[in-house]
Backbone as ProteinMPNN parsed JSONL, in Angstrom:
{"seq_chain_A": "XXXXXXXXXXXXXXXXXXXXXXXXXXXXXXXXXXXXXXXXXXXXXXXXXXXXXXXXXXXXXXXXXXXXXXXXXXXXXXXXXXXXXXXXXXXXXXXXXXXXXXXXXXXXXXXXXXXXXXXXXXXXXXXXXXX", "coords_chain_A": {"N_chain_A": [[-19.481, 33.621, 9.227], [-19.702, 36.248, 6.651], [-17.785, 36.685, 3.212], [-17.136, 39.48, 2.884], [-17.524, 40.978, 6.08], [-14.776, 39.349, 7.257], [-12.87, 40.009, 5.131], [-13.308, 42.817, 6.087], [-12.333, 43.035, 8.666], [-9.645, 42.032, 8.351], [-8.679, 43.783, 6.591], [-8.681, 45.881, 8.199], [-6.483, 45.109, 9.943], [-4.677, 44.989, 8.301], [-4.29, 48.002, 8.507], [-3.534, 48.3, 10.612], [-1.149, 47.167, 10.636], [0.708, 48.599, 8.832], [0.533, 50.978, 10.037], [1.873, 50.698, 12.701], [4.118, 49.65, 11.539], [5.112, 52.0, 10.047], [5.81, 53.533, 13.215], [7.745, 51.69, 13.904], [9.588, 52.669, 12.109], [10.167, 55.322, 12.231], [10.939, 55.389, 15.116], [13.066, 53.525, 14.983], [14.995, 55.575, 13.458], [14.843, 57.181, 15.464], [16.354, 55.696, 17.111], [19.026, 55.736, 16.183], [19.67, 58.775, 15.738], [19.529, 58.693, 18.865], [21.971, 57.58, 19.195], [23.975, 59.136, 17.74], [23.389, 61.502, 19.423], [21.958, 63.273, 18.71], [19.756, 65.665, 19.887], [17.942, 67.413, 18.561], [17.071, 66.142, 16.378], [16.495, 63.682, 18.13], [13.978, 65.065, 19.586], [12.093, 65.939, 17.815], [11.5, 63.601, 16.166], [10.23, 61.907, 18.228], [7.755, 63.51, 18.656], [7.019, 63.085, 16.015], [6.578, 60.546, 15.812], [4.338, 60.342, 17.417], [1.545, 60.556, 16.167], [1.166, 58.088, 13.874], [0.574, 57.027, 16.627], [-1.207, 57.382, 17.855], [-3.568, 57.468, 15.691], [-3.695, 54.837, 15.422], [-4.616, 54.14, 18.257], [-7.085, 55.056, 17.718], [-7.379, 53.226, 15.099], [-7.403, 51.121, 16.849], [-10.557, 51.292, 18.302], [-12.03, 51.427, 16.398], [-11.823, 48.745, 15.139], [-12.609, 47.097, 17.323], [-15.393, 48.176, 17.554], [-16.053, 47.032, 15.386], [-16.163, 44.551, 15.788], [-17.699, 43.832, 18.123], [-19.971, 44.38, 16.91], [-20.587, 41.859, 15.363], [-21.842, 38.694, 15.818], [-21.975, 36.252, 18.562], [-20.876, 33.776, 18.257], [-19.34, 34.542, 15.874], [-17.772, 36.167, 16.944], [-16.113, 34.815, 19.01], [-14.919, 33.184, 17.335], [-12.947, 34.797, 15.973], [-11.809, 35.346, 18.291], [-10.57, 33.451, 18.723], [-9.138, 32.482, 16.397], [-7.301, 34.733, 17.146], [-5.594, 33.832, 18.941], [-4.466, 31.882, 18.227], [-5.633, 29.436, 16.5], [-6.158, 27.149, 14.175], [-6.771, 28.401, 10.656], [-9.67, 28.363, 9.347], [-10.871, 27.868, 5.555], [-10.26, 30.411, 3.302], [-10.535, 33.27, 3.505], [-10.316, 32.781, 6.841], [-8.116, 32.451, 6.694], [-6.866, 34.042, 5.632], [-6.812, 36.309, 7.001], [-6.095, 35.136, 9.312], [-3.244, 35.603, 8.918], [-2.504, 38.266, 8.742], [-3.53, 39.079, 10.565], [-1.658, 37.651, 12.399], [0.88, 38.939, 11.319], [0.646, 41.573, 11.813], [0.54, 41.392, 15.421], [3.636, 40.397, 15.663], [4.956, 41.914, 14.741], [4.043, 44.217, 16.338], [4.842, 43.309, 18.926], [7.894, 43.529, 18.483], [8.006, 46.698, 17.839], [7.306, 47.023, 20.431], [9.428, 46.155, 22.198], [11.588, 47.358, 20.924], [10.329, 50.061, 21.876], [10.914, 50.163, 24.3], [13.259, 49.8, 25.287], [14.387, 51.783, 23.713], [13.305, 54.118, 25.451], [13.858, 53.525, 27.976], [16.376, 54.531, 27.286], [16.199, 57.196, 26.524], [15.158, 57.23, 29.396], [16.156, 56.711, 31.606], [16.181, 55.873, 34.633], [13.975, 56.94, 35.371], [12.194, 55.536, 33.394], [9.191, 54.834, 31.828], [8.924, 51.256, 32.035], [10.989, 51.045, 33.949], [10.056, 51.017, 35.87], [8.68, 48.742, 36.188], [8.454, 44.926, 37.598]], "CA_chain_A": [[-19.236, 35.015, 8.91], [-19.408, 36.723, 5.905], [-16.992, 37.018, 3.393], [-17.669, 40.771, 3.349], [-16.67, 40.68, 7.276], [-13.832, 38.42, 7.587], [-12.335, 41.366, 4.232], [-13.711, 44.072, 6.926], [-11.519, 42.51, 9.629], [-8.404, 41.291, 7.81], [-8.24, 45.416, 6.447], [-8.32, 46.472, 9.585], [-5.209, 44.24, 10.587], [-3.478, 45.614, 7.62], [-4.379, 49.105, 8.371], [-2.545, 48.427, 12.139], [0.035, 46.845, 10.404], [1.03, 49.922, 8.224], [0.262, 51.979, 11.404], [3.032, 49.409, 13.216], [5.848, 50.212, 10.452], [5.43, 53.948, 10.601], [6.03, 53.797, 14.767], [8.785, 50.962, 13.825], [10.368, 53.586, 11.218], [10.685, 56.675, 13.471], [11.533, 54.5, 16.245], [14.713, 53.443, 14.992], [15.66, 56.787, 13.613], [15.302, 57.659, 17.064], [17.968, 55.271, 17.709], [20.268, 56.379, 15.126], [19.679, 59.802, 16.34], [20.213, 58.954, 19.792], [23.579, 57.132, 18.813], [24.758, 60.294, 17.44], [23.204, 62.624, 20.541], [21.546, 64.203, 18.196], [18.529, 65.64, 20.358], [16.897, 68.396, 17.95], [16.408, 64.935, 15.611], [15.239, 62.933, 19.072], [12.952, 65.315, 19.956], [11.471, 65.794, 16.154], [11.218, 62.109, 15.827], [9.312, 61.575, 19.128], [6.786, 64.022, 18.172], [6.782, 62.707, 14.451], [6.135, 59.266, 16.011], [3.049, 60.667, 18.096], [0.426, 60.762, 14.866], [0.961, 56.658, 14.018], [0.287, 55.758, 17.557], [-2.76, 57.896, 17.937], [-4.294, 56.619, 14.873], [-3.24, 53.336, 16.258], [-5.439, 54.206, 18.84], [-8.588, 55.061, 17.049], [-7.975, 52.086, 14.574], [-8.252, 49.664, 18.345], [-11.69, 51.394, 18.605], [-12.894, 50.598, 15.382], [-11.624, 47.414, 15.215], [-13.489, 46.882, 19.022], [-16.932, 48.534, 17.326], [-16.877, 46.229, 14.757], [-16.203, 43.118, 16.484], [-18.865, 44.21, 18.908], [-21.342, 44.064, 15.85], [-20.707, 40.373, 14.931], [-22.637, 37.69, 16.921], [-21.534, 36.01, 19.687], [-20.081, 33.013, 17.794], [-18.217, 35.371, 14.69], [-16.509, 37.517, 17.846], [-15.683, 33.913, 19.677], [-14.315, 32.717, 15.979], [-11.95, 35.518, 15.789], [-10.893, 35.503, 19.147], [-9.91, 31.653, 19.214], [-7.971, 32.525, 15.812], [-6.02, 35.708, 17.635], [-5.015, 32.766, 20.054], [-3.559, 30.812, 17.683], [-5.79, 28.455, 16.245], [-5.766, 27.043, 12.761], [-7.833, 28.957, 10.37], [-10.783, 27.385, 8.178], [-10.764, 28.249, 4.671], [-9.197, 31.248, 2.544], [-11.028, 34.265, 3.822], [-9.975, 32.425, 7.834], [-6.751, 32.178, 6.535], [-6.102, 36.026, 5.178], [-7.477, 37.495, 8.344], [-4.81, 34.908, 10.356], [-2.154, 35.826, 8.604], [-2.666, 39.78, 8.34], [-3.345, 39.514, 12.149], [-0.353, 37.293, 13.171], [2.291, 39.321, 11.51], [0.918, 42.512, 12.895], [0.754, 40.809, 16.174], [4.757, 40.188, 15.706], [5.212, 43.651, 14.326], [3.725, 44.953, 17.591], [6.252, 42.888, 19.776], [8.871, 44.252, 17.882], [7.704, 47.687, 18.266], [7.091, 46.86, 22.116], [10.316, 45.812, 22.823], [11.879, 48.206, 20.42], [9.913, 51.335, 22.683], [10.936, 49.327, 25.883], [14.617, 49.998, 24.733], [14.478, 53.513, 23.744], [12.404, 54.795, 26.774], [15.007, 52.925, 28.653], [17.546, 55.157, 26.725], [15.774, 58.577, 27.044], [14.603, 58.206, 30.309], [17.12, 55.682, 32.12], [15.268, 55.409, 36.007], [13.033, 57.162, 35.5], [11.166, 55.317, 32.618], [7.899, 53.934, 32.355], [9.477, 50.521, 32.108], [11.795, 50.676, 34.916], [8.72, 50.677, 37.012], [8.25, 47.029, 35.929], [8.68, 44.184, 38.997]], "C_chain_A": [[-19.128, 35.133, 7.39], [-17.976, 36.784, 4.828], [-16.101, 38.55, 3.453], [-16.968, 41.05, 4.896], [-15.478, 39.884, 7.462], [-12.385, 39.532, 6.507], [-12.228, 42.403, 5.473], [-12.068, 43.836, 8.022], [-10.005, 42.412, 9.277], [-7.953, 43.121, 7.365], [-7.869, 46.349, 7.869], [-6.672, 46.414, 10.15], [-4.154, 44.825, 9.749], [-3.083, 47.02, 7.665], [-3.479, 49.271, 10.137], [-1.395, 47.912, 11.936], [1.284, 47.515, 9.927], [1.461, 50.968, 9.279], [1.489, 51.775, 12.242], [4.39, 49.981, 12.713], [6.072, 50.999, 10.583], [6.026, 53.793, 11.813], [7.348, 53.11, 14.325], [10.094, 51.756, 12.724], [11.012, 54.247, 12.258], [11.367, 55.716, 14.712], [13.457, 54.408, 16.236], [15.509, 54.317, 14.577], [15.718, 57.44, 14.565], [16.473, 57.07, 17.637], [18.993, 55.541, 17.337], [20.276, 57.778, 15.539], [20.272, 59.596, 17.933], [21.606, 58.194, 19.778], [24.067, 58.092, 18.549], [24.672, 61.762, 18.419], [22.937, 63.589, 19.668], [19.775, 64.933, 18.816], [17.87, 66.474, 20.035], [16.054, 66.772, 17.236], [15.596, 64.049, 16.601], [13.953, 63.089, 19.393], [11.205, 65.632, 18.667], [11.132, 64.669, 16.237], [10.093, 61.213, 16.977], [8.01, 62.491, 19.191], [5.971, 63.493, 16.418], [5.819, 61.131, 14.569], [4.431, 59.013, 16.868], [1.989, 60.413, 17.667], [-0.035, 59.452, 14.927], [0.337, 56.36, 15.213], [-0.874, 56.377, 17.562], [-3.656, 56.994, 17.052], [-4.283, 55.569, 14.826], [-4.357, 52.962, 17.068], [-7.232, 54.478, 18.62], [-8.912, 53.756, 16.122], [-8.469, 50.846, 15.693], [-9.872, 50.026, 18.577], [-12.645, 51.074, 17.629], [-13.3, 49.098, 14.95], [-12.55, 46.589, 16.254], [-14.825, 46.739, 18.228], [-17.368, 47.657, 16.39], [-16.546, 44.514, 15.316], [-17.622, 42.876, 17.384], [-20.247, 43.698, 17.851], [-21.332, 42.519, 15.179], [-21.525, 39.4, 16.107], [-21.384, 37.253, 17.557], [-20.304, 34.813, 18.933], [-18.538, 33.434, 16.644], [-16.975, 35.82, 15.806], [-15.604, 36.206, 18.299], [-14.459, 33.087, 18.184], [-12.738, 33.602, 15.938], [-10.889, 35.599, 16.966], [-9.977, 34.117, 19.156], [-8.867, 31.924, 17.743], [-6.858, 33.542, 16.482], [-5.255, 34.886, 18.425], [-4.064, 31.728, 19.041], [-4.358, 29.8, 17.153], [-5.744, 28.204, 14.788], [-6.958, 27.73, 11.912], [-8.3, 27.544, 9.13], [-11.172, 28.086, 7.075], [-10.288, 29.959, 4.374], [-9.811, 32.648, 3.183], [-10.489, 34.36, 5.666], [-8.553, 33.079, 8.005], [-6.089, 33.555, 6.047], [-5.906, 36.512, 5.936], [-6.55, 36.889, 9.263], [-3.87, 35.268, 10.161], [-1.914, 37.104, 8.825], [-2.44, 39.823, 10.318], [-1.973, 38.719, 12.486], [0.642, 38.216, 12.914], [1.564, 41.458, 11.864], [1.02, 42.649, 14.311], [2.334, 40.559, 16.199], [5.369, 41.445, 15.782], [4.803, 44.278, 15.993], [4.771, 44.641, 18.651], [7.124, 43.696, 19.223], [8.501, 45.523, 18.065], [7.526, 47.865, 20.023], [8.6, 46.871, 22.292], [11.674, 47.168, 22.113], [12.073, 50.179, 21.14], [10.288, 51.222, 24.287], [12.652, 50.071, 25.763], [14.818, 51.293, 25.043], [14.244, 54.539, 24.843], [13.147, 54.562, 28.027], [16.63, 53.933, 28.429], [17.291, 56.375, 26.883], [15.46, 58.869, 28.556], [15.282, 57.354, 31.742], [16.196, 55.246, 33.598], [14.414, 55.464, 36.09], [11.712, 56.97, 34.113], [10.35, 54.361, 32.511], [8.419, 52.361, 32.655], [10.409, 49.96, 33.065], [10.91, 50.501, 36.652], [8.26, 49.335, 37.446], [8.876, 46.015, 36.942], [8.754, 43.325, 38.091]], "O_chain_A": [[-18.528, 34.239, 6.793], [-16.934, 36.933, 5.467], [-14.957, 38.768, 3.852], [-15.777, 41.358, 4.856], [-15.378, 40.067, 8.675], [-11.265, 39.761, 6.963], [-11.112, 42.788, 5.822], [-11.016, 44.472, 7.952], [-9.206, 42.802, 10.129], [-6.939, 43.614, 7.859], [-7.029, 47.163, 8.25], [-5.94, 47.3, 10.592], [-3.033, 45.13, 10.158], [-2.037, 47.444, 7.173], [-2.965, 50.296, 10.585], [-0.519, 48.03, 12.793], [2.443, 47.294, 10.28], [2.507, 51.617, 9.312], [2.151, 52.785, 12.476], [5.339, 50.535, 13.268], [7.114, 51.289, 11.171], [7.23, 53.937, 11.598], [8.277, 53.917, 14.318], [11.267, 51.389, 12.658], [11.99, 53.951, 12.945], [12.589, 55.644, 14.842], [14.433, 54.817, 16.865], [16.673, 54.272, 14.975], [16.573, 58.318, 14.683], [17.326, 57.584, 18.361], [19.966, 55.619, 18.087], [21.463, 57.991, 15.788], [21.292, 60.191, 18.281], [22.313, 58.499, 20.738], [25.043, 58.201, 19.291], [25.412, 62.743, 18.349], [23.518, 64.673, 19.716], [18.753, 64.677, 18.18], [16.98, 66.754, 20.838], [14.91, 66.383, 17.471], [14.46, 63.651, 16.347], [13.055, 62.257, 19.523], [9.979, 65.549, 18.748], [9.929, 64.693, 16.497], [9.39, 60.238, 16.712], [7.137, 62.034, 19.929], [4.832, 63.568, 15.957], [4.89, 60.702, 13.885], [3.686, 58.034, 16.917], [1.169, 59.999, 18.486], [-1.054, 59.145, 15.547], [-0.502, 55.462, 15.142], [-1.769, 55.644, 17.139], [-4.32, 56.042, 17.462], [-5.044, 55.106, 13.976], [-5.016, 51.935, 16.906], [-8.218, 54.127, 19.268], [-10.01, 53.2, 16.099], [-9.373, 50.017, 15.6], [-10.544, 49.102, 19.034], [-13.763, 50.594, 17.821], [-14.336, 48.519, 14.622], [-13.123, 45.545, 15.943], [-15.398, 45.655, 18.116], [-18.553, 47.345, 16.272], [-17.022, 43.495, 14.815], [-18.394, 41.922, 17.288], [-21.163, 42.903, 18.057], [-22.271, 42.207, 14.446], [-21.614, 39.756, 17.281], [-20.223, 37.599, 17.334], [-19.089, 34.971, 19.052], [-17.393, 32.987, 16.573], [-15.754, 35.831, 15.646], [-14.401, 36.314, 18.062], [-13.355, 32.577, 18.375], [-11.637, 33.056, 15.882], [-9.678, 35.802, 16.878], [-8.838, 33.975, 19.601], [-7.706, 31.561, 17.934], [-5.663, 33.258, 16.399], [-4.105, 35.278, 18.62], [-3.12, 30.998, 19.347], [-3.688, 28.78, 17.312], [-5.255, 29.111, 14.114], [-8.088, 27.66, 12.395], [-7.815, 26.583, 8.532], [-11.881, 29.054, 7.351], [-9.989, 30.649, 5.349], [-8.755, 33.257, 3.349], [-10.245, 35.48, 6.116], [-8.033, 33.799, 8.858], [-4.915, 33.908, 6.161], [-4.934, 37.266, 5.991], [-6.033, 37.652, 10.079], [-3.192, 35.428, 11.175], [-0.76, 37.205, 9.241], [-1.593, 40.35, 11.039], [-1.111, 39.477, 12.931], [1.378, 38.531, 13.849], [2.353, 42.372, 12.102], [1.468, 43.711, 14.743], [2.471, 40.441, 17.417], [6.103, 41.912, 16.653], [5.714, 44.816, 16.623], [5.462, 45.509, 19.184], [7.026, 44.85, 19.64], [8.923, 45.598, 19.219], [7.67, 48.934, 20.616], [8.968, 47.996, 22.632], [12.49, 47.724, 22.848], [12.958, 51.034, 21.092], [10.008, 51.998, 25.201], [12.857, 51.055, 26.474], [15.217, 51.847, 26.067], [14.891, 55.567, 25.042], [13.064, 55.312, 29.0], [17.617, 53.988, 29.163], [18.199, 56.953, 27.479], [15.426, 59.987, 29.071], [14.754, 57.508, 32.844], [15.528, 54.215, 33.525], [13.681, 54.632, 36.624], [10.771, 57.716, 33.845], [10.543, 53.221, 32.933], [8.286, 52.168, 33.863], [10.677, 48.761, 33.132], [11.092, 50.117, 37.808], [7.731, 48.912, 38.475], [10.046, 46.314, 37.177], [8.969, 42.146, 38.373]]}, "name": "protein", "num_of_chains": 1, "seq": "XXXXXXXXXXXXXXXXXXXXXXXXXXXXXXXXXXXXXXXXXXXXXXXXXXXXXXXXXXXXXXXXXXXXXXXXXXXXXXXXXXXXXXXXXXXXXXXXXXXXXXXXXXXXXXXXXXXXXXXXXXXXXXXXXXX"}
């Protein structure tokens, strides 16, 4: 790959990473809000938090379209680093790093929204569905 692509890729990761923080911002002012039962600020803050994930959602499709456009071996390259493997030289090694810690960042935001949703919506939230 390119190092042109492997840049392409690694921006991407930082542009879901950014994307990540925002949701992980509001998030926890949602918790600080709902600590205080403040629910004009809950309901503000769960609309505020709406935007990030969307565009969250369009950066997974870009990210998709251009993976799609790499050969078979580039896409197989990237996937075996999202897995964990060791990267091979400095351009490998940007694009692992950028992806692992938004990959962490996302847990944290997962478990974070697992919480809250748990806190707004006690039985009846998506999460309590879970076996």
């Amino acid at each position: 790959m390119t190092k042109s692509e492997w840049l392409d890729l690694t921006v991407l990761e930082r542009k879901k990473y950014n994307l990540l923080s925002e949701v992980m911002d509001v998030s926890q002012q949602m918790g600080e809000a709902l600590d205080r039962n403040d629910d004009v600020s809950v309901r503000m803050l769960v609309a505020m938090r709406q935007e990030p994930i969307l565009r969250l959602g369009e950066l997974q499709q870009a990210g998709a379209a251009r993976l799609e456009s790499l050969s078979p071996e580039d896409r197989e390259r990237v996937r075996v680093l999202k897995e964990g493997a060791p990267p091979q030289g400095t351009e490998e090694e940007s694009y692992w790093t950028q992806a692992g810690s938004a990959r962490r960042l996302l847990e944290r935001v997962l478990e974070m929204d697992q919480r809250l949703s748990r806190r707004l919506a006690g039985g009846d939230s998506f999460y309590a569905q879970e076996k």
